[in-house]
N, C-alpha and C positions, 0 to 999 in steps of 0.2 A: 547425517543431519536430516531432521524431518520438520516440516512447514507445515499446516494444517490452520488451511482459514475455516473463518465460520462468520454467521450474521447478514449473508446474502435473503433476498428473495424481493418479495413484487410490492414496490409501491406506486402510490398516484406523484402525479406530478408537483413537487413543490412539500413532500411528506420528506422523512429522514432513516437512514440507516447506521448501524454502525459493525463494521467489520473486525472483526479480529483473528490474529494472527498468533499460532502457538506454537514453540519451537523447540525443538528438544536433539539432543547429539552434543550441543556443541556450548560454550559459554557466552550465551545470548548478548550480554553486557556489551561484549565486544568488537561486537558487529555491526555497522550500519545497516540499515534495512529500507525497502521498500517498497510500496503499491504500485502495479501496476494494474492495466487493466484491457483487452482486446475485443471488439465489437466485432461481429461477422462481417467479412471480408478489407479487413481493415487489418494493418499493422499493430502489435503490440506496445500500449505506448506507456513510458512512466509517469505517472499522475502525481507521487507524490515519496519525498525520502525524510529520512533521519538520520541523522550520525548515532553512531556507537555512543555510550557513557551516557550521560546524562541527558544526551537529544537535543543541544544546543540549537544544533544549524539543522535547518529542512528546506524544504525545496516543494513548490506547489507550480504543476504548470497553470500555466495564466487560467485558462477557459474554470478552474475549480478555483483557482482563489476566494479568499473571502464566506468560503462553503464547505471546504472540508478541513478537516483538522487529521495532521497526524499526530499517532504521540505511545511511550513507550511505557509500558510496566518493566523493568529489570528482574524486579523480585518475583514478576511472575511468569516470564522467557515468554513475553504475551507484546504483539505491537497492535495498535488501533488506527482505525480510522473513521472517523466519525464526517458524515456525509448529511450536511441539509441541505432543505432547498435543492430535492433532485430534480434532474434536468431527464428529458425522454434521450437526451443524445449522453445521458450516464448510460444508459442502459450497455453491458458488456458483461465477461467472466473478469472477476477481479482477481489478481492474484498477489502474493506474500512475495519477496527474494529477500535475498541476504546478500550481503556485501563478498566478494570473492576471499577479500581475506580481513582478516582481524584488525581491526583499529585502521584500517581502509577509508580512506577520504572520496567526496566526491565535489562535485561541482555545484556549488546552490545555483549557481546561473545556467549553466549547460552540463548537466549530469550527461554522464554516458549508462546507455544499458548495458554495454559490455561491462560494466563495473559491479552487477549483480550477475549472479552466475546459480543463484540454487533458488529453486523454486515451490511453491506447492502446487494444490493439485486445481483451485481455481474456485471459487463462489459465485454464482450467476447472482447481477443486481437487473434489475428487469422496471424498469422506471414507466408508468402510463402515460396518458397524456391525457 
């Protein structure tokens, strides 16, 4: 399986990004997915998931609510994330995962990250101030 984000780079404060995620190996459809994202010396934390199929349920932690959007193409093994109104404290490498296993459930309230297990290689978003 291979993850392969793209659509990082430097905005001013309060501008917008949108991230994408492309996935190839495996049948995308049936995978939950998610963003997460790691600032220097800080824990990697999950910002944002989607369920497998049609992306029903997602999950946004509090501080990005109302500001980022996640959301899935199927038919193009492609996940998004769509980021306004970035904050200086966005700034991090953002990265892709995928769910450990197939048609794999997660938590909208209290996701676990042990629940994503494949990763890619990361996109820096770099927010001004």
């Amino acid at each position: 399986v291979q993850l392969v984000e793209s659509g990082g780079g430097l905005v001013q404060s309060g501008g917008s990004l949108r991230l994408s995620c492309s996935v190839s190996g495996r049948t995308f459809s049936t995978y939950a997915m998610g963003w997460f994202r790691q600032a220097p010396g800080k824990e990697r934390e999950l910002v944002a998931a989607i369920s497998w199929g049609g992306g029903n349920n997602k999950y946004y932690r509090d501080s990005v609510k109302g500001r980022f959007t996640i959301s899935r193409d199927n038919a193009k093994n492609t996940m998004y994330l769509q980021m306004n109104n970035l904050e200086p404290d966005d700034t991090a490498v953002y990265y892709c995962a995928s769910h450990r296993y197939p048609m794999g459930a997660f938590s909208t309230s209290a996701p676990r990250r042990d629940d994503f297990g494949f990763w890619g290689q990361g996109t820096q978003v770099t927010v001004s101030s």
